[in-house]
C-alpha positions as CSV (number, residue, x, y, z in Angstrom):
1,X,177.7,75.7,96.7
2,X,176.0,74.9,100.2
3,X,172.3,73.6,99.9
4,X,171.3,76.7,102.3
5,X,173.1,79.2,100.0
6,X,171.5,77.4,96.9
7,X,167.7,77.3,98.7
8,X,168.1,81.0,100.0
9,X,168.7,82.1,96.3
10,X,165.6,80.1,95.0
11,X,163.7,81.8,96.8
12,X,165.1,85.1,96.5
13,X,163.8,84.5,93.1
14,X,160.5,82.9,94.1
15,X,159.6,85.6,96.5
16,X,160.8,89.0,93.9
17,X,158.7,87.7,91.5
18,X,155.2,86.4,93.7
19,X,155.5,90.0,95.2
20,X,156.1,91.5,91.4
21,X,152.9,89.4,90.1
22,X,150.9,89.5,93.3
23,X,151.2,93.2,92.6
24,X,150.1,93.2,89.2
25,X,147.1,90.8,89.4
26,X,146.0,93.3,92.5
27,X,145.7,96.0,90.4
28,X,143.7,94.9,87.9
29,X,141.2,93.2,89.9
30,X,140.5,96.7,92.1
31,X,140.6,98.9,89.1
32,X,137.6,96.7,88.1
33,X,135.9,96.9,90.5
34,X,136.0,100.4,91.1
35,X,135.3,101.0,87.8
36,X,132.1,98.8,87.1
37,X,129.7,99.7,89.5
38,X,128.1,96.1,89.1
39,X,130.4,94.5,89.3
40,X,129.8,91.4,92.0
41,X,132.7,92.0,94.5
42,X,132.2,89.6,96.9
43,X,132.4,86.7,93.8
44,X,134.7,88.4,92.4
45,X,137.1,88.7,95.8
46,X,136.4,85.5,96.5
47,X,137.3,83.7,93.1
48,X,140.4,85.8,93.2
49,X,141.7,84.6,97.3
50,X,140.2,80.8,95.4
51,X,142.8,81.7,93.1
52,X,145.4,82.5,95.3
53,X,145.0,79.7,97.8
54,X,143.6,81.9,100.5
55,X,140.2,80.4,101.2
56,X,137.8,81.6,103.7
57,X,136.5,79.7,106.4
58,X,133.1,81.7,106.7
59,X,130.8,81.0,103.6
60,X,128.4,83.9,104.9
61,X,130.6,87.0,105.2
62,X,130.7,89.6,102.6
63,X,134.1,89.9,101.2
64,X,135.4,93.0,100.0
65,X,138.4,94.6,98.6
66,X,139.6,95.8,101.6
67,X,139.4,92.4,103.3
68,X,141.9,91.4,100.0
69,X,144.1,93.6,99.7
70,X,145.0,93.5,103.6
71,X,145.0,89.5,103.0
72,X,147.3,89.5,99.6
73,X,149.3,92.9,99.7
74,X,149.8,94.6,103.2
75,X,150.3,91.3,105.5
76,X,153.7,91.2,106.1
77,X,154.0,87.9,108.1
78,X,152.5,85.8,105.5
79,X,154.6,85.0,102.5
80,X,152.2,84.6,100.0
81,X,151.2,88.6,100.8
82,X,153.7,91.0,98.8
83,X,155.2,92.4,102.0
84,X,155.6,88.9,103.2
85,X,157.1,88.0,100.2
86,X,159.5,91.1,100.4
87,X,160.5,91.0,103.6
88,X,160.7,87.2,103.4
89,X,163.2,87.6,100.0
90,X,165.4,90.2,102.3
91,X,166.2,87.8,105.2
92,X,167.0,85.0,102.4
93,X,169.4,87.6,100.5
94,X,171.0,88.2,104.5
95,X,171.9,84.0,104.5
96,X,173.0,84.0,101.0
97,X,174.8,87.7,101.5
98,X,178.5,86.1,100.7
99,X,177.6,85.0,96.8
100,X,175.3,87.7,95.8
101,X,176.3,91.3,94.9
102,X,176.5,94.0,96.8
103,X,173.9,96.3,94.5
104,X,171.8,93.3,94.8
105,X,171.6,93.5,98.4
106,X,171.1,97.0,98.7
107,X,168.4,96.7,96.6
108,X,166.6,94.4,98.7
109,X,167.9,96.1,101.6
110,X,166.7,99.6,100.1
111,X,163.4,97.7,99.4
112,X,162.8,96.4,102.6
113,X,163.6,99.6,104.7
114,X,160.8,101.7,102.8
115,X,157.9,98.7,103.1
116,X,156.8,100.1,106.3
117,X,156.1,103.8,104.8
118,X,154.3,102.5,101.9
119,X,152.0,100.0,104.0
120,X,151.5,103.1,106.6
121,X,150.6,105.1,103.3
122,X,147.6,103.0,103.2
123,X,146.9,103.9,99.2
124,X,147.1,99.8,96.7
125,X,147.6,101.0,93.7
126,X,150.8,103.4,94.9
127,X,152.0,100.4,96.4
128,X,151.6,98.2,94.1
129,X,153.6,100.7,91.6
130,X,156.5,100.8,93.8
131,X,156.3,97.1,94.1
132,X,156.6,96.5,90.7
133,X,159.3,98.8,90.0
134,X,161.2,97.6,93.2
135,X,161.3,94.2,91.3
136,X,162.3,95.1,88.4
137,X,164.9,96.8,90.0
138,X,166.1,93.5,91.7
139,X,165.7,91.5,88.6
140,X,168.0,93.7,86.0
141,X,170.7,93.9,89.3
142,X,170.2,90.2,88.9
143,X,170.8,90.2,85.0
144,X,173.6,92.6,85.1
145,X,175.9,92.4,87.9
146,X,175.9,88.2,88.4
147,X,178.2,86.0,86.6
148,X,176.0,83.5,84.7
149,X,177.2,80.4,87.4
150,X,175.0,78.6,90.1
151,X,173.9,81.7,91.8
152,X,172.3,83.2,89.0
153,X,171.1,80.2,88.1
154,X,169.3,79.4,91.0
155,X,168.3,82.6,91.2
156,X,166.6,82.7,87.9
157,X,165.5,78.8,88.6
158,X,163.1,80.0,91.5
159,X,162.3,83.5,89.1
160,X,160.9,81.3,86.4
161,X,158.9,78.5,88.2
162,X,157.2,81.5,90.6
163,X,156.4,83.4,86.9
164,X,154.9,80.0,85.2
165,X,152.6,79.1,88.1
166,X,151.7,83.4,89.0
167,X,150.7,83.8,85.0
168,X,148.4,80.4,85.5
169,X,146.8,82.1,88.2
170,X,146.6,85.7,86.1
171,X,144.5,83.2,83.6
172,X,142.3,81.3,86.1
173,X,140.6,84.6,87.3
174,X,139.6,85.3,83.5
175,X,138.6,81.8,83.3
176,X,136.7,81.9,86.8
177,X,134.9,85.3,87.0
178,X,134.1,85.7,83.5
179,X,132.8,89.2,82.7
180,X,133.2,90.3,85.8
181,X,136.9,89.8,85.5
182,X,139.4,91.7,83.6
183,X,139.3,91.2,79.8
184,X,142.5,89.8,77.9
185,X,143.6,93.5,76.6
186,X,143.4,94.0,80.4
187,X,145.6,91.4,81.5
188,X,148.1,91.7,78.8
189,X,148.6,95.1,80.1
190,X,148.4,94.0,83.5
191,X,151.9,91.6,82.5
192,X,153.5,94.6,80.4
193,X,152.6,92.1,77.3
194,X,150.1,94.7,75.2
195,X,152.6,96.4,73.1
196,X,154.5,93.0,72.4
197,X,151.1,91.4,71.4
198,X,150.3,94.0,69.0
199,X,153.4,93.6,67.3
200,X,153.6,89.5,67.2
201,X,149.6,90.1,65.5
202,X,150.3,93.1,63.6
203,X,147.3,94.8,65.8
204,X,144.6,92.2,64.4
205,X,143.6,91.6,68.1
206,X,141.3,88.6,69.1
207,X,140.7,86.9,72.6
208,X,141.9,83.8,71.2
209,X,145.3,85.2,70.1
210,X,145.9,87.3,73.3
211,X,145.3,84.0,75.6
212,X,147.9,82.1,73.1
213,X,150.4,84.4,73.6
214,X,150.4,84.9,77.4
215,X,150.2,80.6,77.3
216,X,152.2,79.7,74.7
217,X,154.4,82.5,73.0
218,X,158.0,81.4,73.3
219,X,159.7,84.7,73.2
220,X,157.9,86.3,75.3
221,X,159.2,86.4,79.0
222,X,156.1,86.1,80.5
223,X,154.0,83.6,79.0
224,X,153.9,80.2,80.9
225,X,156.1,78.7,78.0
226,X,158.9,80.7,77.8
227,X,159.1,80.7,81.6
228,X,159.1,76.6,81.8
229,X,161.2,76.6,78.8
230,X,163.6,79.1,81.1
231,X,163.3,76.9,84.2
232,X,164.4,73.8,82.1
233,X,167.3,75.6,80.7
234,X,168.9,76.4,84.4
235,X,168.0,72.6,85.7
236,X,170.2,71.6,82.6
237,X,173.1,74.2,83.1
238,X,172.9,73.2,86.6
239,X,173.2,69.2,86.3
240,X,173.7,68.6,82.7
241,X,172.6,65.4,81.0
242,X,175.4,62.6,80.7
243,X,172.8,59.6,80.7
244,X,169.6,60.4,78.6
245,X,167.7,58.0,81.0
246,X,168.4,60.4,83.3
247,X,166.1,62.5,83.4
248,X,165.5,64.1,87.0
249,X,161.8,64.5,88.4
250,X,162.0,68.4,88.6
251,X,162.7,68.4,84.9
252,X,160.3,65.8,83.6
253,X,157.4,67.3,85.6
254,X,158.2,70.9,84.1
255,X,158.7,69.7,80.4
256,X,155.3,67.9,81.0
257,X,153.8,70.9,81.8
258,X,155.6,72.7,78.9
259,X,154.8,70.1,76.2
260,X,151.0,69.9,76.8
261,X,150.6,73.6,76.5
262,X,152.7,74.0,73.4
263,X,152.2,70.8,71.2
264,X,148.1,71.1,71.7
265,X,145.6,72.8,69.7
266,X,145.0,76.3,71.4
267,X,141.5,75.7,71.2
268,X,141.3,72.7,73.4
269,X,143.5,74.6,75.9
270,X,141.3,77.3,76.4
271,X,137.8,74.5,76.4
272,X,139.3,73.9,79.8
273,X,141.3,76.4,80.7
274,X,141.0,76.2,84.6
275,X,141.4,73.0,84.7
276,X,144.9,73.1,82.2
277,X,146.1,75.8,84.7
278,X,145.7,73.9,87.6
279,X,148.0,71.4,86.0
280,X,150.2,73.8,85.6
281,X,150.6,74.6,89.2
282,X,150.4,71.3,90.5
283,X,153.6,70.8,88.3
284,X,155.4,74.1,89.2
285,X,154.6,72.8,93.3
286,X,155.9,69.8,92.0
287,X,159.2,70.5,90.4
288,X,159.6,72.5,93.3
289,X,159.5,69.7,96.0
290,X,161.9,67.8,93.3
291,X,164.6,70.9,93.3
292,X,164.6,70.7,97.2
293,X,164.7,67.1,97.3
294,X,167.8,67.4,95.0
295,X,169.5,70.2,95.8
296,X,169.1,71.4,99.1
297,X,167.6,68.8,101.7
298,X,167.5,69.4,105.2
299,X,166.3,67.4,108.2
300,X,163.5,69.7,109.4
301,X,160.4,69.9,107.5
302,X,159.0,72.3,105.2
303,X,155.3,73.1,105.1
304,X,153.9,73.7,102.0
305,X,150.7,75.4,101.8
306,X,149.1,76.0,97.8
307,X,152.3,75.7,96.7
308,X,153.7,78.7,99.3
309,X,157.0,78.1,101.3
């Protein structure tokens, strides 16, 4: 496969799924705050653009939620917006249009032809509905109509890193804002993981246990685990080990990360929680220079910016 065919699917994959999670963290941060009426909104916006690598410049301007959502939903030049991230995963799909399948395009396609009526529309949480069922559109085209080779693969290689690092941010904002952030029956809903929890604990909820399973449950698709466990298994069905010294950067960085979340005491991962998902995303940015390095270099240079193609 050609490096730029093999980049454009990454981030197919990256993009679906920031715009997917973007979405879903969005939502649960405004229905907070229009439902608590003390809630602080300008700490709270602000921990959440912290969060999202999207700090301000001016240290003495209110910040609201309309200032936010314009910032991390509606701008459709940036990438790490959702339109951005949409309408940057549709001109990728247009490079890469002579491996992927033709539902698959359409959907994009379809996807990116109705952004400009739902940004016009001018009400979050409709977009942000259609957002997330737009991607998971995309991602069961992407599970059903692709042989399991290099372009699903790669596909589901950029789908699984972008997923690891969003869910680390999903937790830093409960870490960061405390109670005037969502609570974990909150977020669990927020990642579709509520029902699933209550059947892994038999409905004996606790804070504890609903933090361990969006960290560390290893059947769940979401949780940071599963997703590095996921992201290891394509780097191996991509470049399978013949030397077990060989052991590429992209895959010792993301088994790092993996490892020290599973093989620790929950407790001491949630002492330091922010600090722990930090890690994580300094490994996912990580890995992610290591895939490009190794699978699809270029001469011009890439700018990175909090981890944000």
């Amino acid at each position: 496969m050609l490096s730029r065919i093999a980049e454009s699917l990454f981030w197919i994959g990256r993009y679906i799924e920031r715009a997917d999670d973007t979405a879903r963290l969005l939502d649960v941060h405004l229905q907070i705050l229009l439902e608590d009426p003390w809630a602080e909104e300008d700490l709270a916006c602000r921990s959440l653009l912290s969060v999202m690598d999207r700090r301000l410049s001016e240290a003495d301007v209110t910040v609201g939620r309309d200032q936010v959502v314009q910032m991390l939903a509606y701008d459709r030049a940036e990438p790490s917006a959702i339109a951005g991230s949409l309408v940057a995963a549709r001109e990728n799909a247009r490079r890469a249009r002579e491996v992927i399948s033709t539902e698959l395009w359409e959907a994009l396609n379809i996807t990116w032809t109705q952004l400009p009526w739902f940004l016009e529309l001018d009400r979050p949480h409709v977009f942000f509905t259609w957002t997330r069922e737009r991607a998971a559109v995309i991602s069961g085209i992407v599970d059903s109509t692709i042989s399991r080779d290099e372009t699903w693969q790669f596909l589901v290689l950029g789908r699984s890193l972008e997923r690891a690092d969003m869910t680390a941010r999903l937790l830093t904002t409960r870490a960061l804002t405390g109670t005037a952030g969502p609570d974990w029956r909150t977020l669990l809903g927020s990642c579709g993981a509520h029902e699933a929890y209550l059947r892994r604990y038999r409905g004996v909820a606790s804070d504890e246990s609903a933090a361990g399973f969006l960290l560390t449950d290893r059947v769940f698709p979401r949780s940071v685990v599963h997703a590095l466990g996921q992201a290891e298994a394509c780097l191996h069905a991509l470049d399978p080990l013949r030397d077990q010294q060989g052991v590429d950067e992209a895959r010792m960085r993301i088994g790092r990360a993996r490892t020290s979340l599973e093989f620790r005491r929950l407790a001491d991962v949630l002492e330091e929680l922010p600090q722990q998902m930090e890690r994580v995303q300094r490994s996912c940015s990580a890995a992610s220079d290591a895939i490009r390095s190794r699978y699809f270099p270029s001469g011009g240079v890439t700018t990175w910016i909090g981890g944000v193609r």
